[in-house]
Backbone as XML, in Angstrom:
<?xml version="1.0"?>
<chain id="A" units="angstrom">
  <residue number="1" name="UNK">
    <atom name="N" x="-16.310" y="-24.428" z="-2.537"/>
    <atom name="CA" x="-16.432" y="-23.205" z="-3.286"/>
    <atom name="C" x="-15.530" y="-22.146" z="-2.650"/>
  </residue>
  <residue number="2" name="UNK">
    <atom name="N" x="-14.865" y="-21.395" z="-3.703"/>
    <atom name="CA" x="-13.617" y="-20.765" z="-2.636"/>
    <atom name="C" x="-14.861" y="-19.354" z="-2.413"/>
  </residue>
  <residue number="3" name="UNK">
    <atom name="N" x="-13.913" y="-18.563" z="-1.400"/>
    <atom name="CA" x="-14.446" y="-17.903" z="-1.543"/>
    <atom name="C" x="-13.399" y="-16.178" z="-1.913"/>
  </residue>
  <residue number="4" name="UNK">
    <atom name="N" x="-14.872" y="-15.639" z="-2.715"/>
    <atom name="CA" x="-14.105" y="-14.255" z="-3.581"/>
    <atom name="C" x="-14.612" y="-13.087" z="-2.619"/>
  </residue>
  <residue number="5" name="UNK">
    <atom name="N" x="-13.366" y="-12.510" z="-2.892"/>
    <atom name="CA" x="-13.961" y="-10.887" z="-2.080"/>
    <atom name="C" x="-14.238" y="-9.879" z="-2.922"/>
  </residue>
  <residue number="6" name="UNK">
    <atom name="N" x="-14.805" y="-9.022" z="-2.231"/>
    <atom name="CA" x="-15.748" y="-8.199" z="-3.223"/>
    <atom name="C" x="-14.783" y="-7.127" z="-3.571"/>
  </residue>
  <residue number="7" name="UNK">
    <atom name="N" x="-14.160" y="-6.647" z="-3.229"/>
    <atom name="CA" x="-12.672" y="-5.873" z="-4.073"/>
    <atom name="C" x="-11.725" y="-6.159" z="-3.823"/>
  </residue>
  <residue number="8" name="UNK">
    <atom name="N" x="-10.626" y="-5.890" z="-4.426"/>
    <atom name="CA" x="-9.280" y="-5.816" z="-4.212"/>
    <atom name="C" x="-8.336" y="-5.647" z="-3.301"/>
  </residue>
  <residue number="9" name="UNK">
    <atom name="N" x="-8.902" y="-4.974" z="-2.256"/>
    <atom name="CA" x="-7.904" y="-4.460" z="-1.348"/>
    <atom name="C" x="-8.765" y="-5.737" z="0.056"/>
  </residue>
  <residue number="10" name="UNK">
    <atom name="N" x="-9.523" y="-5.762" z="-0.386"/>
    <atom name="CA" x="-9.904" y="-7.363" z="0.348"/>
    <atom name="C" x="-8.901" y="-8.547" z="0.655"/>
  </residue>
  <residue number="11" name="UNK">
    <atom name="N" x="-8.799" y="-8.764" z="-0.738"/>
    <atom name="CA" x="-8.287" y="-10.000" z="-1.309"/>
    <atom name="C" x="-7.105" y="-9.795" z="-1.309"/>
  </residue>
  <residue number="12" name="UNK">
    <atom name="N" x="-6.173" y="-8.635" z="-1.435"/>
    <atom name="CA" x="-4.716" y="-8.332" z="-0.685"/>
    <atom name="C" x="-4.037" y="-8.186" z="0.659"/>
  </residue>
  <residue number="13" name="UNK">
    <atom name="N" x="-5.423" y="-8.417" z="1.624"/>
    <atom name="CA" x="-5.127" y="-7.987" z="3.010"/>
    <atom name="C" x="-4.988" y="-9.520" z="3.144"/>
  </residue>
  <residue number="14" name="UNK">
    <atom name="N" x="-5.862" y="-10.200" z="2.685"/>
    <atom name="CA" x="-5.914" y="-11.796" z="2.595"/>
    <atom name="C" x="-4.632" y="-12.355" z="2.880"/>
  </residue>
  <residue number="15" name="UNK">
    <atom name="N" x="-4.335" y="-12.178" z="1.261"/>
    <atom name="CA" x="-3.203" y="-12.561" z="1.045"/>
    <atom name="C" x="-2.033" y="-12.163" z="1.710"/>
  </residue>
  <residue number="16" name="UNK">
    <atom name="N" x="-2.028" y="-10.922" z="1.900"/>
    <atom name="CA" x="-0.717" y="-10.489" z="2.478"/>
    <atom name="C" x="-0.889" y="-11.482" z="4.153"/>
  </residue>
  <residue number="17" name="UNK">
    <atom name="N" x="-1.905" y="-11.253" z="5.042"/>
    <atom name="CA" x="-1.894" y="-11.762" z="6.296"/>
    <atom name="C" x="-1.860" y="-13.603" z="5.725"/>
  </residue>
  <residue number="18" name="UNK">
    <atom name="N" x="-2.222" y="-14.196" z="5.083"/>
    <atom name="CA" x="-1.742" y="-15.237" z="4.829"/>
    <atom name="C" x="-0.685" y="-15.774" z="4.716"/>
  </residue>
  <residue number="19" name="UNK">
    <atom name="N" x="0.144" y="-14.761" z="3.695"/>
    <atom name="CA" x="1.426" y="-15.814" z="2.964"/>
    <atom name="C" x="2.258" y="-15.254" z="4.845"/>
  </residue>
  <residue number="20" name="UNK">
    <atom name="N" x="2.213" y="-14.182" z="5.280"/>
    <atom name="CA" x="2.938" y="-13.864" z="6.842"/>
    <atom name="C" x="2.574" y="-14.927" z="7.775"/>
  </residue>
  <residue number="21" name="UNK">
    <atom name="N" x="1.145" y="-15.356" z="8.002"/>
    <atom name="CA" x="1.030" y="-16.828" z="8.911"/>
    <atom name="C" x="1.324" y="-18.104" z="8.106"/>
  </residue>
  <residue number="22" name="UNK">
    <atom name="N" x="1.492" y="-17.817" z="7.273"/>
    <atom name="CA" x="2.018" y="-19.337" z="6.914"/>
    <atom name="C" x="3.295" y="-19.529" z="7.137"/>
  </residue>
  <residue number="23" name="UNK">
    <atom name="N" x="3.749" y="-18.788" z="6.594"/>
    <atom name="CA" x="5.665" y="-18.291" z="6.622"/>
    <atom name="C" x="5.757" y="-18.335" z="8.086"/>
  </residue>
  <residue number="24" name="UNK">
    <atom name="N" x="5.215" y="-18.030" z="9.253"/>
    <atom name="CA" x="5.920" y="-18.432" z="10.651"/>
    <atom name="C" x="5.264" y="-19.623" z="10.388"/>
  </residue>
  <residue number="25" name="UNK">
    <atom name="N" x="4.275" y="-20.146" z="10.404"/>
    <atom name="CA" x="3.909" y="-21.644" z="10.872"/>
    <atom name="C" x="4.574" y="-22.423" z="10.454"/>
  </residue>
  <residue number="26" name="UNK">
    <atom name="N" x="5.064" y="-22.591" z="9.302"/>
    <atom name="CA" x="6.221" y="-23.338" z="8.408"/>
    <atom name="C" x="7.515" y="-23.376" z="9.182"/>
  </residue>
  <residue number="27" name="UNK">
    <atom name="N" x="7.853" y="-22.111" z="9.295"/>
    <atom name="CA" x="8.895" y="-21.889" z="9.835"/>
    <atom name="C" x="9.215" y="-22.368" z="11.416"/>
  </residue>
  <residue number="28" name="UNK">
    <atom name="N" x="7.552" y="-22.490" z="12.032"/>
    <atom name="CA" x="7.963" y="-23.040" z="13.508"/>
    <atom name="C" x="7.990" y="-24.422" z="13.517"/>
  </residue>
  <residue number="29" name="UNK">
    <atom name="N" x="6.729" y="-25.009" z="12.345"/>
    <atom name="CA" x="7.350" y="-26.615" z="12.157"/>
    <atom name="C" x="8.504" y="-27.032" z="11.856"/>
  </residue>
  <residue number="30" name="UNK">
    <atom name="N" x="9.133" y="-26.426" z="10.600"/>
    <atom name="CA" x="10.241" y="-26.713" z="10.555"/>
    <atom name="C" x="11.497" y="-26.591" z="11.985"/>
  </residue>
  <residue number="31" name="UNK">
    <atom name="N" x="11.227" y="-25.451" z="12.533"/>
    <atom name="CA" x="11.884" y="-25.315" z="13.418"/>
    <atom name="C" x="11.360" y="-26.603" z="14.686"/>
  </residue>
  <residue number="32" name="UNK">
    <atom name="N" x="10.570" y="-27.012" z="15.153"/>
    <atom name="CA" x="10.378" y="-27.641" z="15.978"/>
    <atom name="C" x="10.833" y="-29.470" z="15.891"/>
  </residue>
  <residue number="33" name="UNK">
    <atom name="N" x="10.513" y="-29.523" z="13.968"/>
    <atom name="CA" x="11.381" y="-30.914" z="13.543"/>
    <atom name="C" x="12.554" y="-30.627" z="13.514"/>
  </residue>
  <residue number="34" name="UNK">
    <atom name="N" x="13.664" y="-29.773" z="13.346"/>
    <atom name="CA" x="15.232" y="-30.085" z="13.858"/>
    <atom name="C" x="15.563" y="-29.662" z="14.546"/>
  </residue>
  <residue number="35" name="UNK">
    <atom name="N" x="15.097" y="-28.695" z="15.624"/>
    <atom name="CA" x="15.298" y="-28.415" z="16.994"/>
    <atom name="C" x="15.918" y="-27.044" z="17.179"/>
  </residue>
  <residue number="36" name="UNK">
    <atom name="N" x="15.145" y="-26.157" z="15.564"/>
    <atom name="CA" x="16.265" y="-25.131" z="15.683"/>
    <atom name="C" x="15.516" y="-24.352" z="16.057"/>
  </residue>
  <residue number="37" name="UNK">
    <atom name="N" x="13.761" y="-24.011" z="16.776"/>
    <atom name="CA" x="12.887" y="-23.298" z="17.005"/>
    <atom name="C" x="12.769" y="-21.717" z="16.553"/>
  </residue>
  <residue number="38" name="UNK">
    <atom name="N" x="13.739" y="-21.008" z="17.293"/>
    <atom name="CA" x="13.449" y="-19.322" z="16.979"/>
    <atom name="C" x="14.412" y="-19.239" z="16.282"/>
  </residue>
  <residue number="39" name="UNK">
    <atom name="N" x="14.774" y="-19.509" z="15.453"/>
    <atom name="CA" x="15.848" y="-19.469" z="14.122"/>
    <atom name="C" x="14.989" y="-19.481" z="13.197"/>
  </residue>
  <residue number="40" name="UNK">
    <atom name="N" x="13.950" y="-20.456" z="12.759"/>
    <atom name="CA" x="13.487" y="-21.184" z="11.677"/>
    <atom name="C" x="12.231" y="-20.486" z="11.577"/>
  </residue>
  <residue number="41" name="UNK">
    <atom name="N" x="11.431" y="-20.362" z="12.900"/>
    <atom name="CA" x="10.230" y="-19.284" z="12.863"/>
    <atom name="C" x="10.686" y="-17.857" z="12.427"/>
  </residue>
  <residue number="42" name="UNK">
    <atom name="N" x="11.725" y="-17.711" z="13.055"/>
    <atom name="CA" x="12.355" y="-15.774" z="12.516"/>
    <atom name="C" x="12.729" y="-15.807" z="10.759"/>
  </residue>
  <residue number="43" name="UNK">
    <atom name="N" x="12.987" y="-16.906" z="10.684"/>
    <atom name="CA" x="13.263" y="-17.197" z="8.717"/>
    <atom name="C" x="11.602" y="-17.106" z="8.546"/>
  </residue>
  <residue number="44" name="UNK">
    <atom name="N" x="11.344" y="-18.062" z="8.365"/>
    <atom name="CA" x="9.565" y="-18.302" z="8.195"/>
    <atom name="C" x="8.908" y="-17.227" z="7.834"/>
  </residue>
  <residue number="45" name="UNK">
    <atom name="N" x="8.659" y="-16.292" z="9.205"/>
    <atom name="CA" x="8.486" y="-15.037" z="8.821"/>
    <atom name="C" x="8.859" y="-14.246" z="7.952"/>
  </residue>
  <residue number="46" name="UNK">
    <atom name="N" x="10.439" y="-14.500" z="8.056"/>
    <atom name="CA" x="10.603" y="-13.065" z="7.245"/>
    <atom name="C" x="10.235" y="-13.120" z="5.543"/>
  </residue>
  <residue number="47" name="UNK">
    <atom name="N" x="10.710" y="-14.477" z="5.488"/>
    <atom name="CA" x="10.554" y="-15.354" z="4.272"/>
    <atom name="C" x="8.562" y="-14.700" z="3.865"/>
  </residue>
  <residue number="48" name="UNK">
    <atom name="N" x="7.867" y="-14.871" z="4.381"/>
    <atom name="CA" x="6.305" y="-14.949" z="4.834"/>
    <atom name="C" x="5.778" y="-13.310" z="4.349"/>
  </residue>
  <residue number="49" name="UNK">
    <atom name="N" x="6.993" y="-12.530" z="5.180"/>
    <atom name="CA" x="6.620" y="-10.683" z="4.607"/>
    <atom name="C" x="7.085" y="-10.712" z="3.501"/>
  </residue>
  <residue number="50" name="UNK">
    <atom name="N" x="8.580" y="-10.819" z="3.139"/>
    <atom name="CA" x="8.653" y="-10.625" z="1.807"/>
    <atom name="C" x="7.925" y="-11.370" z="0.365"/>
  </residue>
  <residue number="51" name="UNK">
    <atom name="N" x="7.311" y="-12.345" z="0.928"/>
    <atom name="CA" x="6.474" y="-13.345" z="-0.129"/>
    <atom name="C" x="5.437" y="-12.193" z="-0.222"/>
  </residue>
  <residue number="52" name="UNK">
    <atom name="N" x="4.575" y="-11.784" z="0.728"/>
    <atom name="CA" x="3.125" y="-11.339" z="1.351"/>
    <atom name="C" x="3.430" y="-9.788" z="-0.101"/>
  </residue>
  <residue number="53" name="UNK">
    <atom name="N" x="4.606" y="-9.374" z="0.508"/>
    <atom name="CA" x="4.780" y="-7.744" z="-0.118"/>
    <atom name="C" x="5.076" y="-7.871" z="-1.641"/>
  </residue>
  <residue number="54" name="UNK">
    <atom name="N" x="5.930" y="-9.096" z="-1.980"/>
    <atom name="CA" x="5.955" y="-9.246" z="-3.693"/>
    <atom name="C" x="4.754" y="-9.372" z="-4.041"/>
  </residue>
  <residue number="55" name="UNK">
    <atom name="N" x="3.905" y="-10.255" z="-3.595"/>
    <atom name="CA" x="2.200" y="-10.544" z="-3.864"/>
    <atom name="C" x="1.874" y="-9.462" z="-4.363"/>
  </residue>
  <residue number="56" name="UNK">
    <atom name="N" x="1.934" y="-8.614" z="-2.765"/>
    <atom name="CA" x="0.827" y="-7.218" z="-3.155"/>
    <atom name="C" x="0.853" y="-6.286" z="-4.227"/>
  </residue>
  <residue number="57" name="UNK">
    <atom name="N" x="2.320" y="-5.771" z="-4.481"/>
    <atom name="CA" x="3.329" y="-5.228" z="-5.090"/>
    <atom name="C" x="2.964" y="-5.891" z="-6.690"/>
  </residue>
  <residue number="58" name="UNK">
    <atom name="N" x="2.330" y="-6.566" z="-7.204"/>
    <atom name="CA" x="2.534" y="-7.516" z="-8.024"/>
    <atom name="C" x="0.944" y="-7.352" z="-8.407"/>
  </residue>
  <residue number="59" name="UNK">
    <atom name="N" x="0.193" y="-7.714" z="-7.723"/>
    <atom name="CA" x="-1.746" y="-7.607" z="-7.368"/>
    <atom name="C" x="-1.870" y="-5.866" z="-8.161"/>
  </residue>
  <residue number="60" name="UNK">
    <atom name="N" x="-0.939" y="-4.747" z="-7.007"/>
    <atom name="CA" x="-1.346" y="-3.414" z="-7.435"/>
    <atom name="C" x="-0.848" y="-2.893" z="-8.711"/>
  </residue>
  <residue number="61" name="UNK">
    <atom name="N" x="0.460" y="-3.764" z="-9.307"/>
    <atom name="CA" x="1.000" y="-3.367" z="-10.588"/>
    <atom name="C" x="-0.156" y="-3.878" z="-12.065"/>
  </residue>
  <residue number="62" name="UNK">
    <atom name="N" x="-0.912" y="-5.041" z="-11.631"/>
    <atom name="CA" x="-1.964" y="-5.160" z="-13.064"/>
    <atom name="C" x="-2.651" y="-4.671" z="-11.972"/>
  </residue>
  <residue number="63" name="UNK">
    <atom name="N" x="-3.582" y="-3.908" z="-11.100"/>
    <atom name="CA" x="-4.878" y="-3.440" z="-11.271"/>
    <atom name="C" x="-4.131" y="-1.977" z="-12.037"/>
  </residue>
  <residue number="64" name="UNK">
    <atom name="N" x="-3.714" y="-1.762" z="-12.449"/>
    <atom name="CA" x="-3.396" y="-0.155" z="-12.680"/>
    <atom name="C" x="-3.524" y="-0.379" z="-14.414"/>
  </residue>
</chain>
């Protein structure tokens, strides 16, 4: 059962701190399978904020 948060700005902090740890973790696996480590985590990330901020950006444009 997933679970729902009780407003909005819940469920955007979520998300935003999500799609940012996933985006390095991705990015350090990837980096750690071809050996390119702090290259691939610094993509990951950044890749990870800008995913996180279209989300939000996107979440606050239909609650309005």
């Amino acid at each position: 059962m997933p679970i729902r948060p009780r407003n909005a700005s819940i469920g955007a902090a979520l998300s935003l701190s999500g799609t940012v740890l996933g985006g390095l973790l991705i990015g350090a696996l990837v980096g750690v399978r071809w050996d390119c480590n702090p290259k691939a985590a610094a993509i990951g990330l950044f890749l990870g904020i800008v995913v996180g901020f279209y989300n939000l950006a996107k979440a606050m444009w239909i609650q309005r």
